[in-house]
N, C-alpha and C positions, 0 to 999 in steps of 0.2 A: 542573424542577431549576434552581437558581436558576443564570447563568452564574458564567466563572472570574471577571471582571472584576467582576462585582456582591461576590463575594464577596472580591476582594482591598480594594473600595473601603470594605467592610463593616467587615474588619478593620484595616483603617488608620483608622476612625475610633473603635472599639474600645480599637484600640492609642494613639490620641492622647489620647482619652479618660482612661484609665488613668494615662499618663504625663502630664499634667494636675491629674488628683486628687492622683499621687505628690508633684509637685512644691508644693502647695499645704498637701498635709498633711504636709510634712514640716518644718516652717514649726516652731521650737519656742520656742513663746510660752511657756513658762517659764520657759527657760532666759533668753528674752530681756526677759522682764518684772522677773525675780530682781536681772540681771544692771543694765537702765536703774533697778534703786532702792538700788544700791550694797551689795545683798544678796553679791556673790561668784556664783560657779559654785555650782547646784542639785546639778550634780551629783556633789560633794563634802561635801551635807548629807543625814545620814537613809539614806535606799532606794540615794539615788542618781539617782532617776527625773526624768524633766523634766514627770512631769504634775500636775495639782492637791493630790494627797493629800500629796505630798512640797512642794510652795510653800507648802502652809498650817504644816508643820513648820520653817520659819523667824519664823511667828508672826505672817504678812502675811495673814490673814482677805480683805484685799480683793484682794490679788494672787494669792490660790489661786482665788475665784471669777473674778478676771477670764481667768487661766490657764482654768479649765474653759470658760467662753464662749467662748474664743476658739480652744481646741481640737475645740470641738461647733462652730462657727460653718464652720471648714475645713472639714470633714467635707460640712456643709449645703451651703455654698456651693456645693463642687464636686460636687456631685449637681444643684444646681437648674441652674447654667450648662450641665452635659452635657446634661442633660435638654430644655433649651431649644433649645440648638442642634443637638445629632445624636438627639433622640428617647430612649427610656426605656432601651432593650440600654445606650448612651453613659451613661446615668447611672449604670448597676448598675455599669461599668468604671470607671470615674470612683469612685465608693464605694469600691469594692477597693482603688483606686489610693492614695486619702484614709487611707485607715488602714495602706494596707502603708505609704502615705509619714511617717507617726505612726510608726510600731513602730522602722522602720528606716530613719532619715532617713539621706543621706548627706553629708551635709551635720557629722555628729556619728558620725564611721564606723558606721553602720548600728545605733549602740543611743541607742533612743531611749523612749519612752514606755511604758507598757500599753494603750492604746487603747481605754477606755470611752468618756471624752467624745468624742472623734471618731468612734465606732463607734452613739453616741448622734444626733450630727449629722447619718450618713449615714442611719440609721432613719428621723429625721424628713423628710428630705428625699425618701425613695422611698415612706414610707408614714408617714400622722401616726399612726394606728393603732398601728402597730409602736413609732413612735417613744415614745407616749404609754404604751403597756406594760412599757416597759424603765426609763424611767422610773420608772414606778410603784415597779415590783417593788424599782430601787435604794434610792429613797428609803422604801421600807420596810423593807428592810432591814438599812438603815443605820440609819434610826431603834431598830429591834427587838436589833441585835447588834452594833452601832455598830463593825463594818469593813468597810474601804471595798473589799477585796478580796472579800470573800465578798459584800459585795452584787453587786461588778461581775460575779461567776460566775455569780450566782443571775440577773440582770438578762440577761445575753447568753443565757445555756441556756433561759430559759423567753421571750426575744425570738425565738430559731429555732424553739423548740416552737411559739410563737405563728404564726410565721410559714407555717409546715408547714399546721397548721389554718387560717388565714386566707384561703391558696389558693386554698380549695374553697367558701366563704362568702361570703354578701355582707353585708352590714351599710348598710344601709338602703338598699340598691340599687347600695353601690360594693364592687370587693374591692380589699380592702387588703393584699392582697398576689398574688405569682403563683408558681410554681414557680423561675423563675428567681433573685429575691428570697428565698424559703425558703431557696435554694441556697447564693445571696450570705450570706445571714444564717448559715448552718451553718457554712460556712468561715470567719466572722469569728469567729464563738465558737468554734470550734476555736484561730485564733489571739489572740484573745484571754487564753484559756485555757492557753496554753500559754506565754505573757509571766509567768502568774502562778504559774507554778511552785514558786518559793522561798515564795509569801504560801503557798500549799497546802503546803506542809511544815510553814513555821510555822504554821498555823491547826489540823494535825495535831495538830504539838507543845506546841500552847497557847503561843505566844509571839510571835504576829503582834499589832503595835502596833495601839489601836484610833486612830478619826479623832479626830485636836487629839493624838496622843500623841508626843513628840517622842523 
């Protein structure tokens, strides 16, 4: 049984970790990119939101991709730096940290984003697998029903399905994923999913804007 002391130093790196990613991913590059191009407050246009879908609805094409990069980039970042220093538990904390600090930065009384692209970031960072799957799935089904909300649902629920099965498999001799990551991943699409509440009404009611609709 591991001791007390193993496990209090366990969780203090844990808990740094977390508070780490929080602080990194709560960083809100659209708001702050909108704002450095003399665009005003994002989020006073459109959704409201400070993530890519609502920066491309002021008509900045290069400031909604630079927005998604540098919201997936947080995400990445602070998974590979945990991962380096306190081992793979530190990066899955660190992940969580990264997109609770997206959702609900404090910085912006705690409303903040939807958290794909950085929910995207941390995928790649713990598993290129994962991350390469969520991908896929958004970008086809943005292309296929060209909204950026029902991709991002469809993209997170079939990344935790992925990740559930990946577990148990190996793929050419590595697993790309582990129970604990499955786990990680459930709960993000849970909260993912639950940021998107209002687009799942409209998507109901058939009046959810598609991508470029202002």
């Amino acid at each position: 049984m591991p001791s007390p002391m193993f496990l209090s130093s366990l969780w203090s790196y844990l808990l740094t970790a977390l508070a780490f990613g929080y602080l990194l991913g709560s960083i809100p590059f659209g708001l702050l990119l909108t704002r450095a191009a003399g665009l005003g407050d994002i989020r006073k246009v459109g959704s409201g939101n400070i993530g890519a879908t609502n920066v491309l609805r002021t008509g900045g094409k290069k400031l909604a991709a630079a927005t998604l990069l540098l919201d997936a980039a947080k995400g990445l970042v602070a998974v590979l730096i945990a991962a380096r220093l306190a081992g793979p538990d530190a990066a899955i904390a660190a992940a969580l940290g990264a997109v609770l600090g997206h959702l609900f930065p404090v910085w912006l009384g705690f409303k903040g984003g939807k958290g794909m692209a950085t929910t995207l970031g941390v995928l790649w960072g713990l598993s290129w697998g994962l991350g390469a799957i969520a991908c896929l799935v958004w970008l086809l089904a943005a292309v296929l029903f060209r909204y950026s909300s029902l991709a991002t649902l469809l993209g997170v629920a079939l990344a935790a399905v992925a990740a559930w099965i990946l577990s148990s498999v190996l793929v050419f001799g590595l697993v790309l994923s582990s129970i604990h990551i499955a786990a990680l991943v459930t709960v993000l699409a849970v909260l993912v999913s639950a940021k998107h509440h209002e687009n799942i009404r409209r998507l109901l009611a058939g009046t959810e804007p598609k991508i470029g609709q202002r």
